[in-house]
C-alpha positions as CSV (number, residue, x, y, z in Angstrom):
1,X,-7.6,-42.0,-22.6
2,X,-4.4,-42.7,-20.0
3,X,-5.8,-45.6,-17.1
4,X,-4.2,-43.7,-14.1
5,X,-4.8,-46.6,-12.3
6,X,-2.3,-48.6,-13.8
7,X,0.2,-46.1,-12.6
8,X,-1.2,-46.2,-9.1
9,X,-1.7,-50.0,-8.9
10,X,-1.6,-51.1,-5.6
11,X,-1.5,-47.6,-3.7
12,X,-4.2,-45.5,-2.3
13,X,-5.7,-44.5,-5.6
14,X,-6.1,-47.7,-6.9
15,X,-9.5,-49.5,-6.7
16,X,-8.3,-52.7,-4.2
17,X,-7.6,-49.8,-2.0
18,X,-9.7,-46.9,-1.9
19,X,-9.2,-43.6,-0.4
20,X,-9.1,-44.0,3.3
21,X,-12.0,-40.6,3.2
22,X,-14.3,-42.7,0.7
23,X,-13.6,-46.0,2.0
24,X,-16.1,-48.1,3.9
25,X,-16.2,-48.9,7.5
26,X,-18.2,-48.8,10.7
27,X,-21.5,-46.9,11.1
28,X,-19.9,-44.4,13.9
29,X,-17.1,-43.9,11.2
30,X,-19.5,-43.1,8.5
31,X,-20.7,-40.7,11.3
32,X,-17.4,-38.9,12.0
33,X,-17.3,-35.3,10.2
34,X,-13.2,-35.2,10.4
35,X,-11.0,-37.5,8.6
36,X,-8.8,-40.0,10.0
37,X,-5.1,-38.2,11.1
38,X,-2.5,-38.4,8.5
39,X,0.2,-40.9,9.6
40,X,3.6,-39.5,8.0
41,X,6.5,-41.9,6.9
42,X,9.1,-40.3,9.1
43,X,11.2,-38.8,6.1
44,X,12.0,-35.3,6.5
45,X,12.3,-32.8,3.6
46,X,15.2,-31.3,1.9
47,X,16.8,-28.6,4.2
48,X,15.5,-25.2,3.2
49,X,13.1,-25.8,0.8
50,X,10.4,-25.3,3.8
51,X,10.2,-22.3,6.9
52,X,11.0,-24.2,10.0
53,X,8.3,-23.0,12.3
54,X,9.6,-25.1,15.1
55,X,12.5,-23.2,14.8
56,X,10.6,-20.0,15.4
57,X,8.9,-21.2,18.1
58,X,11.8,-22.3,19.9
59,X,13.6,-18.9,19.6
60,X,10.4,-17.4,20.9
61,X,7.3,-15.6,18.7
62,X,9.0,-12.4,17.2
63,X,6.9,-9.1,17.9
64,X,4.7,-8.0,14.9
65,X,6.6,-6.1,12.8
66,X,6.1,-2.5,13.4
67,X,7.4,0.9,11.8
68,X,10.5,2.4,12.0
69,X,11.6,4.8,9.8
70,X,10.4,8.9,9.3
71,X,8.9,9.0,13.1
72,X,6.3,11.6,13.9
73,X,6.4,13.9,17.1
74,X,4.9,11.2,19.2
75,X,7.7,8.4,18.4
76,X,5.9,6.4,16.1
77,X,7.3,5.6,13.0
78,X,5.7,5.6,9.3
79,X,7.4,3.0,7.6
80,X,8.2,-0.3,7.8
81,X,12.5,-1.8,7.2
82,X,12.4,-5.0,4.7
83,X,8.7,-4.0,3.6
84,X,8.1,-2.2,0.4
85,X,5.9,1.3,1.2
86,X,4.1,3.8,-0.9
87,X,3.5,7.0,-1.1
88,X,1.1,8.9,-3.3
89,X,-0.7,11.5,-4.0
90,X,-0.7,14.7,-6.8
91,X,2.2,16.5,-7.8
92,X,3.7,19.2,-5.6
93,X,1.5,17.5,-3.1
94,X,5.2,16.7,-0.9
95,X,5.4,13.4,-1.5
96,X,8.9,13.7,-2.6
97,X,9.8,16.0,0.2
98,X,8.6,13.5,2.4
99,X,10.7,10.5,1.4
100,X,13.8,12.9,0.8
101,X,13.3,13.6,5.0
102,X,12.4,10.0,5.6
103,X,16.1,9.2,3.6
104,X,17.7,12.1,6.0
105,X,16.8,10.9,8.9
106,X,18.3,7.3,8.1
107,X,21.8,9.4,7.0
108,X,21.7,11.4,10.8
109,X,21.3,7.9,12.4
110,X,24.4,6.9,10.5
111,X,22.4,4.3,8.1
112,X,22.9,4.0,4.6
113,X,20.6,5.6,1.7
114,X,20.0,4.9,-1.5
115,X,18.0,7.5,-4.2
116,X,16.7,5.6,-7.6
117,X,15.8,8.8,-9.4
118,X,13.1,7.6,-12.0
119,X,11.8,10.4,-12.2
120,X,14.8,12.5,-13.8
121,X,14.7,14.8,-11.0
122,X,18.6,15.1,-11.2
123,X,21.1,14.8,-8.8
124,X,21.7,18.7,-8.2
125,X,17.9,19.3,-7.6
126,X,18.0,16.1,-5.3
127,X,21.0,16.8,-3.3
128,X,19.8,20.5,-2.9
129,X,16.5,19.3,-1.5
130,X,18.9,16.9,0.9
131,X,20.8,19.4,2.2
132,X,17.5,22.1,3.3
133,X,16.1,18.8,4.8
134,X,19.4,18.5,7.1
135,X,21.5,15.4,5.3
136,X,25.6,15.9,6.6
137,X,27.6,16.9,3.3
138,X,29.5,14.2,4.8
139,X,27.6,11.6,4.2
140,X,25.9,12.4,0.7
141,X,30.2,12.8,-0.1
142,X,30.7,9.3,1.2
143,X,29.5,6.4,-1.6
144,X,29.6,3.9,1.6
145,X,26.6,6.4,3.4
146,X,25.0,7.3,-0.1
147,X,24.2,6.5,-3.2
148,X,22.2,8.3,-6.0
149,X,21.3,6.8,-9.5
150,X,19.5,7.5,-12.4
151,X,19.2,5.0,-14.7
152,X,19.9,4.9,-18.3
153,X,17.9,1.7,-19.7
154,X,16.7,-1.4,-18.4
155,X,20.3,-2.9,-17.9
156,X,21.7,-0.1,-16.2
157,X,18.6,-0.3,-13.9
158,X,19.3,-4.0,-13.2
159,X,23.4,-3.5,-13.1
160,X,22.1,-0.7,-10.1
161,X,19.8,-3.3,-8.1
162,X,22.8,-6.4,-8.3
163,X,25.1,-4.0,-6.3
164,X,23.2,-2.2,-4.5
165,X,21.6,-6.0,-2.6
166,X,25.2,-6.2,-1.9
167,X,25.4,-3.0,-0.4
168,X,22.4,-3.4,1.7
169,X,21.1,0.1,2.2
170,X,18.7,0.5,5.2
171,X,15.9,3.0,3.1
172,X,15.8,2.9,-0.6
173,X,13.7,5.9,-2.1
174,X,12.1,4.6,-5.5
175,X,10.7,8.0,-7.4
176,X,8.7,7.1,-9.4
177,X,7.5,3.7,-9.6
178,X,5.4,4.6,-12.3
179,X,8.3,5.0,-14.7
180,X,9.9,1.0,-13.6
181,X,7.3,0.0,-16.2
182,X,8.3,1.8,-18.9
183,X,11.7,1.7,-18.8
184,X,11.5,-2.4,-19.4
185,X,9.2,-1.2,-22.0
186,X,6.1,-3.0,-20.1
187,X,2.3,-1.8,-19.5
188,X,1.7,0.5,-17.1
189,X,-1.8,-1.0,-16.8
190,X,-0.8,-4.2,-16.9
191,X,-0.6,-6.7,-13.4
192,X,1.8,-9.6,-15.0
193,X,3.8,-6.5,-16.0
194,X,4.0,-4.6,-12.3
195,X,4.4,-8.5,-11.0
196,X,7.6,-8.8,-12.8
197,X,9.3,-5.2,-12.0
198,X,8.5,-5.8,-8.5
199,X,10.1,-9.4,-8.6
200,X,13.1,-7.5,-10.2
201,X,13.5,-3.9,-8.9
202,X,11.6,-3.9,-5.3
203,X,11.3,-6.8,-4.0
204,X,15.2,-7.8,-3.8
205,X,15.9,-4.2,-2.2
206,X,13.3,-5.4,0.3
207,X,14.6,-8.3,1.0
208,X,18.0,-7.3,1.5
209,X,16.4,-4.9,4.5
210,X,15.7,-1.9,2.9
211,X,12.7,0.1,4.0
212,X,11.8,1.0,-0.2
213,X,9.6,3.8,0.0
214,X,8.1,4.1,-3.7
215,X,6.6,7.5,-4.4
216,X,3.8,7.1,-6.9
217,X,0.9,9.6,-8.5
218,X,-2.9,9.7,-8.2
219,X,-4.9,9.1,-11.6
220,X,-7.4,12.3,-12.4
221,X,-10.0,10.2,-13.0
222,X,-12.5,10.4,-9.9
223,X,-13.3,7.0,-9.3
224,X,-9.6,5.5,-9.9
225,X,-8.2,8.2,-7.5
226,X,-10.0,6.5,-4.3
227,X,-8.3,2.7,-5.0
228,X,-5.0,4.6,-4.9
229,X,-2.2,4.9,-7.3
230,X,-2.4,5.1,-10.9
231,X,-1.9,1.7,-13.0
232,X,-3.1,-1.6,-11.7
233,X,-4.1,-2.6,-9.1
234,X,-1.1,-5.2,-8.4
235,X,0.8,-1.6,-7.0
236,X,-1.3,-1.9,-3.9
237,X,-0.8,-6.1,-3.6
238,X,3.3,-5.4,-3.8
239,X,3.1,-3.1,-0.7
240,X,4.3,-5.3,2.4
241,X,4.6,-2.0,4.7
242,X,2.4,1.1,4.2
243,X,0.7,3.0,2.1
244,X,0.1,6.5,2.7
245,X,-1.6,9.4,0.5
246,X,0.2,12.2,0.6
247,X,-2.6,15.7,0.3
248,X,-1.4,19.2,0.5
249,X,-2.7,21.3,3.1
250,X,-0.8,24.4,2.1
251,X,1.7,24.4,-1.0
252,X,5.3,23.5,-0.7
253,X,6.5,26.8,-1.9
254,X,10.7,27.8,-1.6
255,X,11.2,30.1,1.6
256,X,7.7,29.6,2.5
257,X,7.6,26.1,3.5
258,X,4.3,24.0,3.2
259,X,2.1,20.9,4.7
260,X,0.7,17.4,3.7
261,X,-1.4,15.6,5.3
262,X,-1.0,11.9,5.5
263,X,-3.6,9.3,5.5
264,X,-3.3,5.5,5.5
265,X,-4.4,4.2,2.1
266,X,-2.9,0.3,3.3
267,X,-1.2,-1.2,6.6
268,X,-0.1,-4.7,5.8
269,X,0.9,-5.4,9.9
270,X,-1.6,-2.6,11.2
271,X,1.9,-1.2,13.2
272,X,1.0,2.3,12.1
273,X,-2.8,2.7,12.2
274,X,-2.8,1.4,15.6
275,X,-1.2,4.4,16.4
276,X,-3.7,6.8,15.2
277,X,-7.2,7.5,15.7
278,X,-10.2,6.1,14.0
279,X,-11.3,7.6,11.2
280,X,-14.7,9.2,10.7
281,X,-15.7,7.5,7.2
282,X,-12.5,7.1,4.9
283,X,-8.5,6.8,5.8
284,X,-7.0,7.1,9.4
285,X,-5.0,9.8,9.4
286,X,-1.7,9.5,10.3
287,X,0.0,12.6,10.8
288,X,0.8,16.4,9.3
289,X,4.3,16.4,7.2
290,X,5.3,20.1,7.8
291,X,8.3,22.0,6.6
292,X,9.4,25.3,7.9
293,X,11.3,27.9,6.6
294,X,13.3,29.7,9.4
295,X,13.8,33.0,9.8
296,X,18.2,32.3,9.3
297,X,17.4,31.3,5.7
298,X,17.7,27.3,7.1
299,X,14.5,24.8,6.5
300,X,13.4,22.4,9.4
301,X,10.7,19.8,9.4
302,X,8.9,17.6,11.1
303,X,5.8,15.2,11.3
304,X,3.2,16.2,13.4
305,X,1.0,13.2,15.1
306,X,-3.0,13.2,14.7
307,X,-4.9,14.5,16.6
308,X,-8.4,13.6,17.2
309,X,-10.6,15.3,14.4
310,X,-7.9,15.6,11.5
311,X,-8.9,15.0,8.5
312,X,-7.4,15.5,4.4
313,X,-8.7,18.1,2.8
314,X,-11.5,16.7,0.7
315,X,-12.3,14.1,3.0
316,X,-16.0,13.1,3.6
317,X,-17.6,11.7,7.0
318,X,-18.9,8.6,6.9
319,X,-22.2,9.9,8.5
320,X,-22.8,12.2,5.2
321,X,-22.2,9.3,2.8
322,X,-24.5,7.3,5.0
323,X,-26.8,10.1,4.2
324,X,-26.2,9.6,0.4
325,X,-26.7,6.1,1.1
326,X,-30.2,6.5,2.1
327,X,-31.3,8.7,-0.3
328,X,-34.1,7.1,-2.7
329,X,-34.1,7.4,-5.3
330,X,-30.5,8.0,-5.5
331,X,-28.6,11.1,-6.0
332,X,-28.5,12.9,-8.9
333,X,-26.4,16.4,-8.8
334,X,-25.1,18.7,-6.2
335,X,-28.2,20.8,-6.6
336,X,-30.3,17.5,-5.7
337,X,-28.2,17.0,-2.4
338,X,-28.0,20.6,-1.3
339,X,-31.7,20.6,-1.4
340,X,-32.8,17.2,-0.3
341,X,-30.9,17.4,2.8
342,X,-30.0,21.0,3.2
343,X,-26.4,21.4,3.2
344,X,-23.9,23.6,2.0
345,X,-22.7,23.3,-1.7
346,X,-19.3,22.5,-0.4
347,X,-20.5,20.2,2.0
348,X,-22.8,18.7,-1.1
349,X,-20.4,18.7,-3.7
350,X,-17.7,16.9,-1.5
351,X,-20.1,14.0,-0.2
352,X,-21.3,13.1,-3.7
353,X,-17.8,13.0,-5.3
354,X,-16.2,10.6,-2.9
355,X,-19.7,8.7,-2.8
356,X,-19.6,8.5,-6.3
357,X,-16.2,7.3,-6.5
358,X,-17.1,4.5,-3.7
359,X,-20.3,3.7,-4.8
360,X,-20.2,0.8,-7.8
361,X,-22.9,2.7,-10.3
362,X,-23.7,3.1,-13.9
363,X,-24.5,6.4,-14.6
364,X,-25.4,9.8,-12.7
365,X,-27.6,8.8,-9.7
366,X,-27.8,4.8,-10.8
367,X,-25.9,2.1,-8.8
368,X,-24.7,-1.0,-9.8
369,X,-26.4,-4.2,-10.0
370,X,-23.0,-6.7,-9.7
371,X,-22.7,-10.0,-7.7
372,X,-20.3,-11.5,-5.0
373,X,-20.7,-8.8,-2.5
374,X,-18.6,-8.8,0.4
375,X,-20.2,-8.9,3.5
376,X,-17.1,-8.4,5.8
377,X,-16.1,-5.3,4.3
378,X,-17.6,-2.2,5.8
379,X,-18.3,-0.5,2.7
380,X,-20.0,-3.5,1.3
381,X,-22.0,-4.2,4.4
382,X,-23.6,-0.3,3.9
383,X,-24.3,-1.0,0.7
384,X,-25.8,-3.6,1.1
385,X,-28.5,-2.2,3.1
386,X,-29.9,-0.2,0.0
387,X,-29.2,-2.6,-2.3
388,X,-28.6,-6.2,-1.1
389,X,-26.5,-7.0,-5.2
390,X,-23.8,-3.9,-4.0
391,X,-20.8,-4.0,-3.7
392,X,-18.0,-1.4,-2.8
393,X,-15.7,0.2,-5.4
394,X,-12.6,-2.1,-3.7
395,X,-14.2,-5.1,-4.5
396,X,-15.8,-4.0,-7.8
397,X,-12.2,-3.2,-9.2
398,X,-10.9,-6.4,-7.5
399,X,-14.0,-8.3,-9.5
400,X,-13.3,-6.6,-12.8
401,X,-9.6,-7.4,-12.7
């Protein structure tokens, strides 16, 4: 066994001089709850390896960040510049035709744009939907205004992200982020994995000021679907912006148009949910993506701010889940609901999906039994009221990871 205390002979550690918080001294001393103050030796660290928060303080606090990109008809912006942001939800929900209007908007303010089309959607089918949303031809002509990409392998991919932190693009649209993983020939499911695209792909557009707006897809299973995105759960840690769940309202459909709501899944600075109203049970929602198709052939768009009441389709009240909650035993089917408490089947089958999917539980109408609940989270705190063990499905999948 090493003696450390040959190495540490004659410092703190060693035993003719103890720890100044074990060492003896006066009965009020003995008393104190709080150490004595570190004394520091003066020296001063290497320059940059530290963030001088003097520095900041002597320039002034800077304002919480807030969003600024893809603003709704009230002014307030979706998402954040130098932030990664997601958006999710199923296909043909208008995820995509979101982004594409968010990356249109940037062009019309004269800001560059970059499109990293994982997704092989092509560049004719891309610029197409560019050009309905309102980009200048100008400007998706001009490599210094825009850039498209799809990448052929891992290299190319990494080739791409090296020029274009040079470049410095103000939104860089990432569809999908699903398919980063694969392409390095990593797990989908795996966090190390996600960790190490992100430190690769993302995060250095990011930093180099680019609002990245990754469009991602919903899993089908019913539980997975309310902790967001498909894959691990490291997706949601990377987001330093928003994340918003993209749910159609009426199909995106060519000469017809079509609308997605928008709810906040996660708001790292709380810039956008401030700006919409409280949600009843579930996400705030944060605004109504619409596109029109005019009567000249031409397509507008816009996004709509909430208004009180708004809500996804699917969404569930947080009153009718309390109901579920306090249920006993609990429930077992739709049929069980509709008649214990009288409700609609749609109104039934609705509740008892998304309670099901919150609900930790081990089989139809059993909950779980796990530890470590969470007292400060909403969810957890209801729970716990039936059964004090609960916990919510956030911290279940948090626990099981």
């Amino acid at each position: 066994m090493v003696d450390f205390a040959d190495d540490f002979t004659g410092s703190a550690f060693s035993e003719r001089s103890p720890f100044p918080g074990n060492a003896p001294g006066t009965r009020e001393q003995e008393r104190s709850p709080f150490p004595a103050p570190y004394v520091g030796n003066g020296e001063q660290p290497p320059l940059g390896l530290f963030y001088d928060v003097a520095a900041m303080f002597d320039g002034g606090l800077p304002d919480p960040p807030a969003p600024s990109l893809a603003h709704r008809s009230d002014g307030h912006a979706l998402f954040y510049d130098g932030q990664t942001n997601m958006v999710f939800g199923d296909p043909e929900s208008g995820k995509t035709w979101l982004c594409l209007a968010a990356g249109v908007e940037a062009l019309n303010h004269g800001r560059r744009v970059l499109v990293l089309d994982m997704d092989h959607n092509g560049p004719e089918a891309t610029i197409d939907r560019l050009t309905m949303l309102g980009a200048p031809v100008s400007a998706l002509m001009d490599l210094d205004r825009f850039r498209y990409v799809e990448p052929d392998d891992a290299s190319h991919l990494v080739a791409v992200i090296a020029a274009v932190v040079e470049w410095r693009p103000a939104v860089a649209i990432v569809d999908s982020v699903g398919e980063l993983l694969p392409i390095f020939g990593y797990s989908s499911n795996s966090p190390d994995d996600f960790t190490a695209v992100n430190t690769r792909v993302l995060k250095p557009l990011a930093k180099a000021g680019a609002a990245v707006v990754g469009i991602d897809h919903l899993a089908k299973n019913t539980e997975s679907r309310a902790s967001g995105p498909t894959g691990t759960a490291a997706k949601r840690r990377a987001v330093g912006g928003v994340s918003i769940r993209v749910s159609c309202k009426d199909p995106f459909t060519p000469g017809r148009g079509g609308r997605a709501a928008l709810t906040v899944h996660k708001d790292r600075h709380g810039g956008l949910r401030r700006w919409c109203p409280a949600p009843d049970g579930g996400e705030a929602y944060a605004g109504t993506f619409i596109l029109t198709a005019e009567d000249d052939g031409s397509t507008s768009w816009h996004i709509a701010a909430p208004e009180l009441g708004d809500r996804a389709p699917g969404a569930v009240a947080r009153a009718d889940l309390d109901a579920l909650d306090r249920l006993d035993p609990p429930p077992s089917s739709v049929r069980d609901v509709k008649t214990r408490l009288n409700w609609r089947s749609d109104r039934a089958a609705e509740a008892l999906r998304e309670w099901r999917s919150r609900v930790p539980h081990t089989g139809v109408g059993e909950r779980g039994t796990l530890t470590e609940p969470a007292p400060e989270c909403p969810d957890c705190t209801r729970l716990q009221r039936i059964n004090s063990a609960a916990i919510c499905w956030r911290h279940q999948d948090q626990k099981a990871s």
